[in-house]
C-alpha positions as CSV (number, residue, x, y, z in Angstrom):
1,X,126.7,127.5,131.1
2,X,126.7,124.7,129.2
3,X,123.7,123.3,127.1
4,X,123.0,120.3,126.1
5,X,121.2,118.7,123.6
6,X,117.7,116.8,124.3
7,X,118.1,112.8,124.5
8,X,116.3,110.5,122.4
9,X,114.6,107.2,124.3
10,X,114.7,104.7,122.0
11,X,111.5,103.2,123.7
12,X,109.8,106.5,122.7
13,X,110.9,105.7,119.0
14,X,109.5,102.4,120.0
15,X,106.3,103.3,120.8
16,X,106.0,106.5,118.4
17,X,106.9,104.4,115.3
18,X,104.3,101.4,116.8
19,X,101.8,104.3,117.1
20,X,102.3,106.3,114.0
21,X,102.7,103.0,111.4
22,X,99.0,102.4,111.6
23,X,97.7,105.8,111.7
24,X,100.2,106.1,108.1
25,X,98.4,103.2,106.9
26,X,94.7,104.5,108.0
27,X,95.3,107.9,106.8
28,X,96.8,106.3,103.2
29,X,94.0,104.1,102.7
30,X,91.0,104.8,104.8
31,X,90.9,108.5,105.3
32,X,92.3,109.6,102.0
33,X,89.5,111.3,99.5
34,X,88.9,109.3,96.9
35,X,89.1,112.1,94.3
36,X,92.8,113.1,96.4
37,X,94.0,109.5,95.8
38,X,93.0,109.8,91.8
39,X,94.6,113.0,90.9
40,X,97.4,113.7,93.5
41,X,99.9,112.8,90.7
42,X,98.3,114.5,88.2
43,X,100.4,117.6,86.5
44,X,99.7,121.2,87.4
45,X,96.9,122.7,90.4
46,X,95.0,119.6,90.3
47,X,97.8,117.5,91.1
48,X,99.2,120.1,92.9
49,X,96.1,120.7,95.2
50,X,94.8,117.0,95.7
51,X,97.9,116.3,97.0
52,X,98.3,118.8,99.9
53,X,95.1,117.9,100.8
54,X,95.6,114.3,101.6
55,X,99.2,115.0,102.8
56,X,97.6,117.7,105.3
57,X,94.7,115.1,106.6
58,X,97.8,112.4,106.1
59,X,100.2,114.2,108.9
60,X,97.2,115.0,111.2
61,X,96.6,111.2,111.6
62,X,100.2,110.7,112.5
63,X,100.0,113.8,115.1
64,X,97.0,112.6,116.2
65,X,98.3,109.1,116.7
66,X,101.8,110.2,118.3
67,X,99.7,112.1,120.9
68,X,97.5,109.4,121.6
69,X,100.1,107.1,122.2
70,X,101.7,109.8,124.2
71,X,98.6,110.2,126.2
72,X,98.4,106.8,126.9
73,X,102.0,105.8,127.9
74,X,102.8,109.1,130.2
75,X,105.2,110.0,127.8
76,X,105.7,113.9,127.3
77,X,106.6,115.2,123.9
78,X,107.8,118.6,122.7
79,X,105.7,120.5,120.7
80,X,108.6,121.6,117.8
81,X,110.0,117.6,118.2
82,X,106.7,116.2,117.0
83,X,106.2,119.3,114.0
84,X,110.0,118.4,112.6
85,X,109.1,115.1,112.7
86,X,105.9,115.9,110.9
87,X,107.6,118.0,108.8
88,X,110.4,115.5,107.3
89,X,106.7,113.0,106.8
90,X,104.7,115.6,105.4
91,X,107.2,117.2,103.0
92,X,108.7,113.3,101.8
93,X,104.9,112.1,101.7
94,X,104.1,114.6,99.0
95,X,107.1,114.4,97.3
96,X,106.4,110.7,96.9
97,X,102.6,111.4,95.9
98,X,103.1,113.7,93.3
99,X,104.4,110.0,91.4
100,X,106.5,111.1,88.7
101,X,109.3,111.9,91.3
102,X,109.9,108.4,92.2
103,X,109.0,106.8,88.9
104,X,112.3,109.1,87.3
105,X,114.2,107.4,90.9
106,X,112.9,104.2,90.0
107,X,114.1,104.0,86.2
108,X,117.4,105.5,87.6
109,X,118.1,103.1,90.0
110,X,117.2,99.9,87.4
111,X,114.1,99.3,88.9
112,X,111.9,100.7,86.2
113,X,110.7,97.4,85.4
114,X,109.6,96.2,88.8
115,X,107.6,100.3,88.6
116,X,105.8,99.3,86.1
117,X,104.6,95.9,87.3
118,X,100.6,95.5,87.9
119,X,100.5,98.9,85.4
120,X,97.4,98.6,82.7
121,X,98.8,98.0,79.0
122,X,97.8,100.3,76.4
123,X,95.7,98.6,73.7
124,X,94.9,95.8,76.3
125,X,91.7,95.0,78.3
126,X,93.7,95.7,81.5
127,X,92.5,97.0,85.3
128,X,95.8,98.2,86.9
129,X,95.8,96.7,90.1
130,X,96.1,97.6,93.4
131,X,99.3,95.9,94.5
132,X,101.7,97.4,91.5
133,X,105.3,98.1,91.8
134,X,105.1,101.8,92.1
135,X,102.6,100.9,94.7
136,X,105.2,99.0,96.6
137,X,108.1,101.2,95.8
138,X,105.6,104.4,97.5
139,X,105.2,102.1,100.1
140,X,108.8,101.8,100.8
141,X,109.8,105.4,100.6
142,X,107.4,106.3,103.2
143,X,108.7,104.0,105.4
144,X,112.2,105.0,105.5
145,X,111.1,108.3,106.0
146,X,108.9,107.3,108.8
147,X,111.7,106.1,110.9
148,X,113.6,109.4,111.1
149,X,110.3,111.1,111.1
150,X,109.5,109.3,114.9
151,X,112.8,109.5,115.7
152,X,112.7,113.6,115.2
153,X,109.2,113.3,117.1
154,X,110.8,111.6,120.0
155,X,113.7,113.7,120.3
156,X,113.4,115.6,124.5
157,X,110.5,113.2,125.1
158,X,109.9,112.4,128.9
159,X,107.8,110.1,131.3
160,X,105.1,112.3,133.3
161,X,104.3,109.4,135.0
């Protein structure tokens, strides 16, 4: 007998990737400890440590919020669909968050420069700011990831309704 592969509904990816932006958002911003969000990048257990915890609480927002929109739409997903999908978030996310990993990217790709935009100068009376290119380029990575992330999440997804 043959077997095929499950389908993937591109108005599930829709919907998953309309669901799952916010809740990436929320969990980034909102939800994140404060003490997570100053030492994630730090070197060794700290670092180490601070960062599996946000990226933990980070991928329970997004199965929480795939779910929900699940819930609400009639749409049924498959359990190991939405944990590879969670998986390729999770794993990129802390990659990402550990920092120096896309700074090296950044400088490698001749966008070092644009990195270090917004950055505090040393020997200056400087408050890095909020919007600074390694902000942006985090930003970025995690949503190019997101989109195969979804799409992995949707993947055998079917109306119950």
């Amino acid at each position: 007998m043959k077997r095929t592969r499950p389908t993937i509904n591109p108005g599930v990816v829709g919907a998953l990737f309309a669901a799952v932006l916010p809740a990436h958002h929320a969990a980034d911003y909102l939800f994140q400890r404060h003490s997570d969000a100053v030492n994630k990048g730090e070197a060794g257990a700290v670092g180490r440590r601070a960062c599996t915890r946000h990226v933990a609480s980070h991928t329970l927002v997004q199965v929480a919020a795939a779910y929900g929109m699940a819930r609400a739409t009639g749409v049924r997903l498959r359990p190991s669909s939405v944990l590879a999908g969670a998986a390729v978030s999770a794993i990129t996310h802390w990659v990402a968050d550990r920092r120096e990993p896309l700074r090296k990217a950044a400088y490698a790709l001749g966008k070092g420069e644009f990195h270090d935009l917004g950055k505090a100068r040393p020997g200056h009376d400087d408050n890095e700011c909020v919007g600074t290119g390694a902000h942006f380029i985090d930003q970025a990575w995690h949503m190019v990831w997101l989109a195969p992330a979804v799409t992995l999440m949707a993947r055998g997804a079917r109306m119950v309704r």
